[in-house]
Backbone bond lengths (Angstrom), bond angles and torsions (degrees), N, CA, C in turn:
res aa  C-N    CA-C-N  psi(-1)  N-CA   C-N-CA  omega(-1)  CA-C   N-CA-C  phi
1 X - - - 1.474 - - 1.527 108.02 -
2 X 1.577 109.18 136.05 1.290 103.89 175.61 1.618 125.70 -89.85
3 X 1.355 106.43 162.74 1.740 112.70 175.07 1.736 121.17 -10.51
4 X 1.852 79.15 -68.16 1.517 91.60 171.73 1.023 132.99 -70.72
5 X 1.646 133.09 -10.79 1.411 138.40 -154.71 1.544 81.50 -104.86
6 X 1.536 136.10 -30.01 1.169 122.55 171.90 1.457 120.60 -87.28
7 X 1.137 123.53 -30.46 1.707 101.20 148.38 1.032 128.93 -29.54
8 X 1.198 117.47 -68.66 1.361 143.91 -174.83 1.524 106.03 -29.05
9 X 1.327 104.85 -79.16 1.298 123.71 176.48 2.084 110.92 -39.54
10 X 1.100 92.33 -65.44 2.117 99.44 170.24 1.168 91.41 -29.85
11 X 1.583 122.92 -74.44 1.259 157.91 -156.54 1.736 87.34 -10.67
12 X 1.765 82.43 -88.25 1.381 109.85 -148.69 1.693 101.97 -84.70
13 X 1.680 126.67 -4.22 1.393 108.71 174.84 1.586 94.49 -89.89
14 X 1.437 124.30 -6.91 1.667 111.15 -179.62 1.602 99.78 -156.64
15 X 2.018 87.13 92.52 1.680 105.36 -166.57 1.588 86.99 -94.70
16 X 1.386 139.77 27.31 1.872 129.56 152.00 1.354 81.32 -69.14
17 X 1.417 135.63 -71.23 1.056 138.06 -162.49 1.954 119.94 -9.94
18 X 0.941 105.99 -20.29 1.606 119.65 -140.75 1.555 80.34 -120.27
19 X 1.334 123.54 -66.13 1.231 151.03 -167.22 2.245 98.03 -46.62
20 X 1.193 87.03 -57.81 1.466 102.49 -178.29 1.371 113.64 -65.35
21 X 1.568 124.87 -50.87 1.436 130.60 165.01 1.867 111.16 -43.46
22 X 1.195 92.67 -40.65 1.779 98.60 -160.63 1.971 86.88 -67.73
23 X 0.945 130.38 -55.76 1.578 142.19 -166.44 1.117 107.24 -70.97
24 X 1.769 135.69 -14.76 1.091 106.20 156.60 1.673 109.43 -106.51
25 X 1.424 120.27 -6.96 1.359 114.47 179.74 1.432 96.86 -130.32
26 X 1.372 123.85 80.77 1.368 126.41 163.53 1.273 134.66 -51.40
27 X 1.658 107.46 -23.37 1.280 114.88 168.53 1.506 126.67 -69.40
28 X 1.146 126.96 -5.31 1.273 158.70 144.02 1.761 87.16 -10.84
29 X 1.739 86.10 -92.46 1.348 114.79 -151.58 2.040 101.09 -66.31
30 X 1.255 119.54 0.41 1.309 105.63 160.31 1.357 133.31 -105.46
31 X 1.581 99.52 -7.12 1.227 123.18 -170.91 1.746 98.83 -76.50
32 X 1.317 115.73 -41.54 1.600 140.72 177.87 1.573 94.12 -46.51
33 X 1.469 116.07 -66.30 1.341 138.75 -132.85 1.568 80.24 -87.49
34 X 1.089 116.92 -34.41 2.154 107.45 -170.97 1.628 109.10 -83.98
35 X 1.578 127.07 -7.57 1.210 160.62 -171.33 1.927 95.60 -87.68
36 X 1.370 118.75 -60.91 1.337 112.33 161.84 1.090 141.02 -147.66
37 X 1.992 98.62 85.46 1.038 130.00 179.30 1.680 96.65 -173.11
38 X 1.453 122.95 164.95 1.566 128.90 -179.26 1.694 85.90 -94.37
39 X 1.703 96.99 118.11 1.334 105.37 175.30 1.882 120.39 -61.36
40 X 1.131 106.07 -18.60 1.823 109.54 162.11 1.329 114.85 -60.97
41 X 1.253 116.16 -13.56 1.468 114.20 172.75 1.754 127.86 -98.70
42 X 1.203 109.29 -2.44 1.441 131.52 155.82 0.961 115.93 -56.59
43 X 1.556 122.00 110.76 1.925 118.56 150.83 1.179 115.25 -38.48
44 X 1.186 118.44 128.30 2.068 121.21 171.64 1.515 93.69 -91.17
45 X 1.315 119.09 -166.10 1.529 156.00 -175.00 1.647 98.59 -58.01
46 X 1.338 77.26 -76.28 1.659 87.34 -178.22 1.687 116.14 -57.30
47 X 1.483 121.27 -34.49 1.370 105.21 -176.29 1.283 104.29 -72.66
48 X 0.929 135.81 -54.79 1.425 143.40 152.42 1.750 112.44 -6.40
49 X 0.961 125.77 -42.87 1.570 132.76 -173.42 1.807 97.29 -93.10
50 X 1.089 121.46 -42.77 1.826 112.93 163.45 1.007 122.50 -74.60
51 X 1.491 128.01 11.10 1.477 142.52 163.16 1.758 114.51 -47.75
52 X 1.311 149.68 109.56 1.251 135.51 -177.75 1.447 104.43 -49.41
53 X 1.667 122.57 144.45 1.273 128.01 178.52 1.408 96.92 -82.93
54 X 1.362 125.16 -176.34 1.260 141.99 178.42 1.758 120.19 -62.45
55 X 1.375 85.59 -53.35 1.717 100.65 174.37 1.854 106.54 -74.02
56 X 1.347 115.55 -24.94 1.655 100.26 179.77 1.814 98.38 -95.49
57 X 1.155 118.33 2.69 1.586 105.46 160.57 1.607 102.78 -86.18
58 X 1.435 115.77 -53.51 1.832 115.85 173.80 1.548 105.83 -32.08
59 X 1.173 128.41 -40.15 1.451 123.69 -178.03 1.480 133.52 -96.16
60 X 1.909 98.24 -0.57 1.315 93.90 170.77 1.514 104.54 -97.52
61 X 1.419 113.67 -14.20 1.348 103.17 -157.15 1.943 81.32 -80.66
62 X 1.049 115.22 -37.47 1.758 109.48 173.93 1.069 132.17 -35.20
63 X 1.177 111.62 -34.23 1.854 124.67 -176.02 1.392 102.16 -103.45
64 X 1.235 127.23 -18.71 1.857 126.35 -160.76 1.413 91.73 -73.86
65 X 1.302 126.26 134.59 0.928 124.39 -174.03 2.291 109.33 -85.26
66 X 1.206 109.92 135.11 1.614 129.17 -177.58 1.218 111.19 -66.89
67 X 1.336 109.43 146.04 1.486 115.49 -171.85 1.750 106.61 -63.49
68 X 1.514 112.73 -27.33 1.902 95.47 166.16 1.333 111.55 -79.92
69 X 1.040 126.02 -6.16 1.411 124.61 161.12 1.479 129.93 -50.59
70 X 1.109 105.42 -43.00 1.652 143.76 -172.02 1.458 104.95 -79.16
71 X 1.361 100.16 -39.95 1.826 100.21 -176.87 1.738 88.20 -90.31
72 X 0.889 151.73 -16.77 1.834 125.27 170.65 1.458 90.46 -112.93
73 X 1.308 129.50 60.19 1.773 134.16 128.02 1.567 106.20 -83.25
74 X 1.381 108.00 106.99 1.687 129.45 163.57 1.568 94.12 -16.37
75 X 1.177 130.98 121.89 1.799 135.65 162.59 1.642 106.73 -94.95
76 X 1.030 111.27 148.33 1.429 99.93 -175.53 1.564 145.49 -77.44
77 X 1.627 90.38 15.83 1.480 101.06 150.12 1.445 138.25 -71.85
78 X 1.869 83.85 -30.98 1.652 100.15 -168.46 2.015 97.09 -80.42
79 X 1.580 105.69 -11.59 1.766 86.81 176.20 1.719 100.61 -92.22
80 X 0.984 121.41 -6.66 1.770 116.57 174.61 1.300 104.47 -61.29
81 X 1.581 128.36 -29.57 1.663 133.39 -152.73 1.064 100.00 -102.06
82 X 1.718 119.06 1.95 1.585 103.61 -169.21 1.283 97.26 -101.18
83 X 1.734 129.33 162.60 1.114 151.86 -136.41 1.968 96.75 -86.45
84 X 1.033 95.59 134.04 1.525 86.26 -177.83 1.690 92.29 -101.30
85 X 2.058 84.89 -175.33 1.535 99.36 -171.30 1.616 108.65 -69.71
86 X 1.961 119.62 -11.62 0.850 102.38 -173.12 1.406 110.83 -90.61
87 X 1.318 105.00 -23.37 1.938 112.41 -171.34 1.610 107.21 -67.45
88 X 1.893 112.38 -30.91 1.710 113.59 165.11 1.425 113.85 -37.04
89 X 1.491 100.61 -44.83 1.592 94.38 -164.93 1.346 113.03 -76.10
90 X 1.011 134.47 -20.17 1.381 133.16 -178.91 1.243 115.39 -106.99
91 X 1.540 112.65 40.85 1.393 113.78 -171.36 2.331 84.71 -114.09
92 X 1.550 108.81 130.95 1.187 101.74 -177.13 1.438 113.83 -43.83
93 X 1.684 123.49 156.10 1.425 125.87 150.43 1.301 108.96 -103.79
94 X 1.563 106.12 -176.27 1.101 116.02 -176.84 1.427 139.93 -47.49
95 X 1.531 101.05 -32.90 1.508 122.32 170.69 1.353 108.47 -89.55
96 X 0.950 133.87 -56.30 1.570 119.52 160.87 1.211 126.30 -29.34
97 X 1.234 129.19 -42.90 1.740 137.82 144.25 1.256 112.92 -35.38
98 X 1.533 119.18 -52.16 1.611 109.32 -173.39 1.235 119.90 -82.22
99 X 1.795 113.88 -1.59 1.261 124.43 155.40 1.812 135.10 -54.90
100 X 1.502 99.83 -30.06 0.917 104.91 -163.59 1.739 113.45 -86.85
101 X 2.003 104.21 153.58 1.327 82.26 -176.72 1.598 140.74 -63.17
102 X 1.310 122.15 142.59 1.430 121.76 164.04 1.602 114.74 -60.99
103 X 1.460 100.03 145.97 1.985 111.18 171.54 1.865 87.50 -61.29
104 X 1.080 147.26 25.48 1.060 140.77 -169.22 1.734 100.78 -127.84
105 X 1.299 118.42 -68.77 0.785 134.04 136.29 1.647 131.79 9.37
106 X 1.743 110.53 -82.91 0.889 95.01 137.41 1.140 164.57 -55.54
107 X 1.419 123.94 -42.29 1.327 125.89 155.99 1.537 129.75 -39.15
108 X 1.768 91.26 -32.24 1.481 89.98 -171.68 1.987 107.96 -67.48
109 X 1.237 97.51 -10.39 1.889 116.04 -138.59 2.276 81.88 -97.01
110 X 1.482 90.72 -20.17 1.845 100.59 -161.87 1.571 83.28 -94.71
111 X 1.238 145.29 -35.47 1.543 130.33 -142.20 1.932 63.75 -105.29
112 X 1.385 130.71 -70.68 1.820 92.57 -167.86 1.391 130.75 -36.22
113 X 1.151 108.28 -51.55 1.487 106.60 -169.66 1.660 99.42 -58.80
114 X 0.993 127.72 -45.83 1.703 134.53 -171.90 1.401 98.79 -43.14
115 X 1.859 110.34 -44.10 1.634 102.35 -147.54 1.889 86.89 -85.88
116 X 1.402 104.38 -12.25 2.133 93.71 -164.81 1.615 78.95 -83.12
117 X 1.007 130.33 -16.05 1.748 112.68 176.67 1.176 121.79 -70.36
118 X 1.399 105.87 -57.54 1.576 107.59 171.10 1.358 106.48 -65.95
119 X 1.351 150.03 -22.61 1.069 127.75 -160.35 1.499 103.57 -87.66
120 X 1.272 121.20 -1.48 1.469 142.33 -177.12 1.456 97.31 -119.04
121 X 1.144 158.60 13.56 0.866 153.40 168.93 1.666 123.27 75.41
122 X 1.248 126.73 4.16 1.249 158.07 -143.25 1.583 94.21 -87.92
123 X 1.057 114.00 -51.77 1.584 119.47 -167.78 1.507 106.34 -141.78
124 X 1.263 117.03 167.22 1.594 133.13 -177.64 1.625 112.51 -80.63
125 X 1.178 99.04 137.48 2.006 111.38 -172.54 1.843 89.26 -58.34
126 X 0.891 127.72 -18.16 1.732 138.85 -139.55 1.653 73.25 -80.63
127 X 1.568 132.79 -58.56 1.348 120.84 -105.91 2.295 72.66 -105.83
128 X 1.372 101.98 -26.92 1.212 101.83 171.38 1.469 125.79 -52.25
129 X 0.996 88.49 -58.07 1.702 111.74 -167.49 2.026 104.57 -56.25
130 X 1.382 103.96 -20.58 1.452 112.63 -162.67 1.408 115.11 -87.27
131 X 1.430 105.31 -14.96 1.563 132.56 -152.25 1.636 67.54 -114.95
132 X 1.303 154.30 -72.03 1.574 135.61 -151.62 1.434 94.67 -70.22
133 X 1.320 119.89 -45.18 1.743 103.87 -178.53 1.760 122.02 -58.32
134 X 1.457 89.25 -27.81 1.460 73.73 169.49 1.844 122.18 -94.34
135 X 0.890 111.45 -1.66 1.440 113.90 170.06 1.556 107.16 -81.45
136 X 1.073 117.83 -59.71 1.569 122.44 147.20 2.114 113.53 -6.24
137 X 1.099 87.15 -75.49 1.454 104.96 177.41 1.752 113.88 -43.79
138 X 1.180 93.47 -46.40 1.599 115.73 -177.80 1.570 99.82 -64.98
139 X 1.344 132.70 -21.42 1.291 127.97 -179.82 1.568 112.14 -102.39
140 X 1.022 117.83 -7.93 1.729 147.57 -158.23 1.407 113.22 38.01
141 X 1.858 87.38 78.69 1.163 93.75 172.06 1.970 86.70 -123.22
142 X 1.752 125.06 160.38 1.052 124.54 -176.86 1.525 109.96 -131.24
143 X 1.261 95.94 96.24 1.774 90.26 171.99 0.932 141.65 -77.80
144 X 1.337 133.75 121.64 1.552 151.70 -168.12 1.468 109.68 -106.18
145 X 1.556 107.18 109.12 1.776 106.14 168.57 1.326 117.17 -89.04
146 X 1.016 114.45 140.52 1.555 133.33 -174.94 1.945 121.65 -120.63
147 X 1.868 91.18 104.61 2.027 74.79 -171.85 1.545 98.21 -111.54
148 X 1.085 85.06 144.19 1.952 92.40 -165.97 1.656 90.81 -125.87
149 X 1.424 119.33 148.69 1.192 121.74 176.85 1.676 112.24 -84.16
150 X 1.630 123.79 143.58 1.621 102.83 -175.80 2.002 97.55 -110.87
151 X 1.187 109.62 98.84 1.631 94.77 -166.79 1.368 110.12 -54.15
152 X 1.743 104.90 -43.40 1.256 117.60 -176.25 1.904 134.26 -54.09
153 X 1.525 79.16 -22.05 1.837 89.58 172.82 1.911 89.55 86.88
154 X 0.863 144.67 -0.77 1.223 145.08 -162.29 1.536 103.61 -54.38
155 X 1.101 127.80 -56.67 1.538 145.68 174.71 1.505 106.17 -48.69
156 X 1.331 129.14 -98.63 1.743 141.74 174.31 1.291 109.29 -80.81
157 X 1.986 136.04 17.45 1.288 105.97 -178.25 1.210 133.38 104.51
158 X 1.335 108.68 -25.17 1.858 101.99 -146.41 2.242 85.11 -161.37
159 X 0.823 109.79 158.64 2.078 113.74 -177.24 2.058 91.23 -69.80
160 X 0.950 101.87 132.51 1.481 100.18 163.45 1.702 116.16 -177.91
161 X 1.326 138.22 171.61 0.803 161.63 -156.62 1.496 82.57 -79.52
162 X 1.326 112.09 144.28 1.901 119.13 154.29 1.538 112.48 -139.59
163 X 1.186 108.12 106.94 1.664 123.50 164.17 1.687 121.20 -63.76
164 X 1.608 113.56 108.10 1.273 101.60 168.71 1.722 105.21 -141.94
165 X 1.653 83.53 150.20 1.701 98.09 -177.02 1.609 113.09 -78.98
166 X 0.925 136.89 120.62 1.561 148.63 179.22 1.290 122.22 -120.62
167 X 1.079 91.15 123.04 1.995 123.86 -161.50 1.395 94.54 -120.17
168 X 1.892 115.67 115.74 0.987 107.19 146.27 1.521 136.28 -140.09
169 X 1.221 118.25 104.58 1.064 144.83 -166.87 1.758 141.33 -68.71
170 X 1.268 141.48 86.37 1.155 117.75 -154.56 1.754 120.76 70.84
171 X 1.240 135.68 2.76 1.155 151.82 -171.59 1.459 108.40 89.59
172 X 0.984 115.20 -13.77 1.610 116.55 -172.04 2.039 106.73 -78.74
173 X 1.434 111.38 150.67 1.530 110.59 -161.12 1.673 73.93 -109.44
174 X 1.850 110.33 154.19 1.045 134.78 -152.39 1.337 111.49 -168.73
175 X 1.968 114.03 77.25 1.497 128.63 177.77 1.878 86.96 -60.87
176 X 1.585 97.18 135.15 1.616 101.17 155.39 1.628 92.29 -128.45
177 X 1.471 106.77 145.77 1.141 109.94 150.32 1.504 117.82 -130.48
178 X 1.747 95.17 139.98 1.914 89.66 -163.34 1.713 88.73 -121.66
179 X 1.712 100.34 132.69 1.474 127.04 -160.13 1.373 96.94 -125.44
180 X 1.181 145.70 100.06 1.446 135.20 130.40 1.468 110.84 6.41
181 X 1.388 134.81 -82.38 1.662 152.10 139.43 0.827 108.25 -95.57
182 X 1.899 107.18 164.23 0.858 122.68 170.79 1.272 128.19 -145.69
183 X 1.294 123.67 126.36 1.593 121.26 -170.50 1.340 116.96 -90.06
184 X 1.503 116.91 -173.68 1.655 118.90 -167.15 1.348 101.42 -78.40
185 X 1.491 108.04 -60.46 1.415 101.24 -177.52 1.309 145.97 -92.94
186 X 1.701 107.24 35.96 1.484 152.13 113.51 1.886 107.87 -16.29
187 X 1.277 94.87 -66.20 1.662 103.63 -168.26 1.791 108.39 -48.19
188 X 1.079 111.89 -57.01 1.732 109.71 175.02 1.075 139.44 -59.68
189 X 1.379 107.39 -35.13 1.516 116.06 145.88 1.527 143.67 -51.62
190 X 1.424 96.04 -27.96 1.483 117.43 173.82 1.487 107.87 -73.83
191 X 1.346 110.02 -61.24 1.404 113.96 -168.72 1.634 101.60 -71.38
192 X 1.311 120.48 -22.03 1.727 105.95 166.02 1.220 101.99 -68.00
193 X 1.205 149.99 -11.38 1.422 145.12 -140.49 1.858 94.05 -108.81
194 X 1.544 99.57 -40.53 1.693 97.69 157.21 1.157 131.82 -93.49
195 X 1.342 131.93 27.32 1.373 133.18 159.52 1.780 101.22 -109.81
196 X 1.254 120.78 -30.10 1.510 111.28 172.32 1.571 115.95 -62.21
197 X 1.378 106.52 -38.10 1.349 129.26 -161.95 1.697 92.79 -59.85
198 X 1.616 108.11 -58.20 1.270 119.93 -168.07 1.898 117.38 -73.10
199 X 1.239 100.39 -8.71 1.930 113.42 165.63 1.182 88.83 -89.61
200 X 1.302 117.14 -73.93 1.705 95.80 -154.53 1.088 121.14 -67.83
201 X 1.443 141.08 -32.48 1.398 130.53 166.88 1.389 129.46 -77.97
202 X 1.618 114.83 -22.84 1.333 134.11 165.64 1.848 87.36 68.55
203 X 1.179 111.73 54.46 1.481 97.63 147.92 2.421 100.93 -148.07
204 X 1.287 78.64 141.61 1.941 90.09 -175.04 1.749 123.67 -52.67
205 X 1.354 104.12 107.91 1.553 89.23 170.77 0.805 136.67 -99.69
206 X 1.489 136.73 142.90 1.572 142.39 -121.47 1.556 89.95 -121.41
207 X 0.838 136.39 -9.35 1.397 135.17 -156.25 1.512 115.52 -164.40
208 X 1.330 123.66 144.44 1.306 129.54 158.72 1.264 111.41 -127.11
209 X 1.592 140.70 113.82 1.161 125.86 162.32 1.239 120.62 -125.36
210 X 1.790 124.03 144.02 1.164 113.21 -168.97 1.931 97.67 -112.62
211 X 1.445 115.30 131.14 1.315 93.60 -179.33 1.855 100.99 -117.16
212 X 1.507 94.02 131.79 1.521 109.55 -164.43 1.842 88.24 -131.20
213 X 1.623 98.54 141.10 1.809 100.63 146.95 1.708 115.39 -104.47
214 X 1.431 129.39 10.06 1.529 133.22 163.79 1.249 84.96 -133.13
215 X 1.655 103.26 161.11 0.876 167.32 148.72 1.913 136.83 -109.00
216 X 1.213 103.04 68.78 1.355 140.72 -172.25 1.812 120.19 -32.06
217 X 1.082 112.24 28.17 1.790 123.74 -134.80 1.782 88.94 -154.65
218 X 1.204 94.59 123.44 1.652 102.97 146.16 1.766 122.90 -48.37
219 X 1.343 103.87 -45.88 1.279 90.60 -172.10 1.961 100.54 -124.95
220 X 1.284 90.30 99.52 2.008 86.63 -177.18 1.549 96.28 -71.61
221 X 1.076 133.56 -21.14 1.827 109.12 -160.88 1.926 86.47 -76.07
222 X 1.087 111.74 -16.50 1.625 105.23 -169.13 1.871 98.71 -82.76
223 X 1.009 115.69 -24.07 1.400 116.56 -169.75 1.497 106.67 -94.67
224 X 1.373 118.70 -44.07 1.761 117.23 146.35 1.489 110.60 -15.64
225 X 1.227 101.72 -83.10 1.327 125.64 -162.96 1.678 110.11 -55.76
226 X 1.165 135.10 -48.60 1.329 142.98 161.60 2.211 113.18 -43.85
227 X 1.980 90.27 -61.11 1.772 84.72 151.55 1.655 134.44 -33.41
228 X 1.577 101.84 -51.12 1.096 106.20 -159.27 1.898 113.93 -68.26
229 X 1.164 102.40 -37.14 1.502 142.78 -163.08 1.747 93.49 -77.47
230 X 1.646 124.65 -26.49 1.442 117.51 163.00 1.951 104.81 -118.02
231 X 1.325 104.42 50.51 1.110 93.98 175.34 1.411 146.52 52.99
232 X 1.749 109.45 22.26 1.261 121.71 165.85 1.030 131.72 -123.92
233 X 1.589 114.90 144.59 1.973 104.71 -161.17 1.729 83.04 -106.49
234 X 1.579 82.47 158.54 1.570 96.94 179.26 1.602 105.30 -118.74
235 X 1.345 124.26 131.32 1.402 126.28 -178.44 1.066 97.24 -135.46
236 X 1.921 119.82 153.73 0.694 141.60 -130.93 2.200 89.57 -153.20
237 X 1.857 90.51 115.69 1.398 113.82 -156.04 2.077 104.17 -33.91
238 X 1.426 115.37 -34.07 1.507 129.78 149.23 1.276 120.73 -19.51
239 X 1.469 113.78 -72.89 1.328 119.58 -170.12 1.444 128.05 -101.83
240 X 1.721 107.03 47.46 1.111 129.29 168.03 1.324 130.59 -67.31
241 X 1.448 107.41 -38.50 1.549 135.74 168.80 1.109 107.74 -50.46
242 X 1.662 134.62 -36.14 1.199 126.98 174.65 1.639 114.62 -85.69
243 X 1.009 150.33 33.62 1.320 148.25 -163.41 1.380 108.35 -142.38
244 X 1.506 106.89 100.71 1.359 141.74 177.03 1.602 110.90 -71.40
């Protein structure tokens, strides 16, 4: 048997043997490895040290963006759909908003047309009067009708029923009367309507108001003025917002 055929044999019945050589002369095993392979293709020391550590792979795979990631990247249909510089501009502002009508607004815009109906006969005083209670409401004020019989005729003259709207507010009592129009000799009737009011219930009213958008008269500053002179203000379905 030759030299080598008895290596061989050591070799391979006691392969620590091999194991132990390699651990104290490691260069052994690179010297082998540059034998078959082009030693330019070996990591050195140094490539080895620009190797990513463990924790700077943990942080790339953190930031790399995920395949559902990838599926909600904008495609370039979805940037055709986005709002251009011209559609910005015609997108409302702020004041354009405060343009628009109010639920107030309307109503106010629904109780005119109601009152030019009835005042033409077109529609029922009913549908008017319903549209001021609720604007009314909108100020929190709550109207309560009250029909009291007048035996005496004291009111129109003659025994009859008398309808009045009652507002009471802050403790204070508050005749409204709500008119589609309103004519002159409207006014006397009203203000009898608060002296009956004030016998038969025996409590003081602080107020008379009639709320009208016409004024039925050639000359309203003269019919104002006659209101004013029996103690009734006249408002105008508008200037509801101001009434405390």
């Amino acid at each position: 048997m030759s030299l080598a055929d008895e290596i061989k044999k050591i070799l391979t019945e006691n392969p620590s043997i091999i194991a132990d050589v390699l651990t104290s002369r490691p260069e052994i095993l690179y010297q082998a490895l540059a034998k078959l392979m082009p030693w330019q293709n070996l990591a050195t020391k140094d490539d080895l040290k620009d190797l990513a550590t463990k924790e700077e792979l943990e942080e790339i795979k953190r930031v790399m963006a995920t395949k559902d990631d990838i599926k909600n990247i904008a495609t370039k249909d979805d940037i055709k759909n986005i709002a251009t510089k011209d559609d910005i501009k015609n997108i409302a502002t702020k004041d354009d908003i405060k343009n628009i009508a109010t639920k107030k607004d309307i109503k106010r815009l629904e109780v005119t047309i109601s009152a030019l109906g009835a005042r033409w006969g077109i529609t029922a005083e009913d549908v008017f009067r319903q549209g001021i209670v609720e604007l009314l409401a909108d100020v929190g004020w709550k109207v309560d009708r009250e029909i009291t019989f007048d035996k005496e005729g004291f009111v129109y003259g003659y025994p009859s029923e008398v309808e009045i709207d009652v507002v009471v507010n802050d403790g204070k009592v508050i005749l409204v009367e709500l008119n589609a129009s309103l004519k002159r000799g409207e006014l006397v009737q009203i203000s009898k309507k608060r002296e009956f009011y004030e016998k038969v219930k025996g409590r003081k009213v602080s107020e008379v108001m009639v709320v009208t958008p016409f004024i039925d008269d050639r000359n309203e500053e003269r019919v104002v003025a006659i209101a004013n002179s029996l103690g009734i203000k006249i408002v105008k379905p508008s200037e509801l917002d101001s009434q405390d």
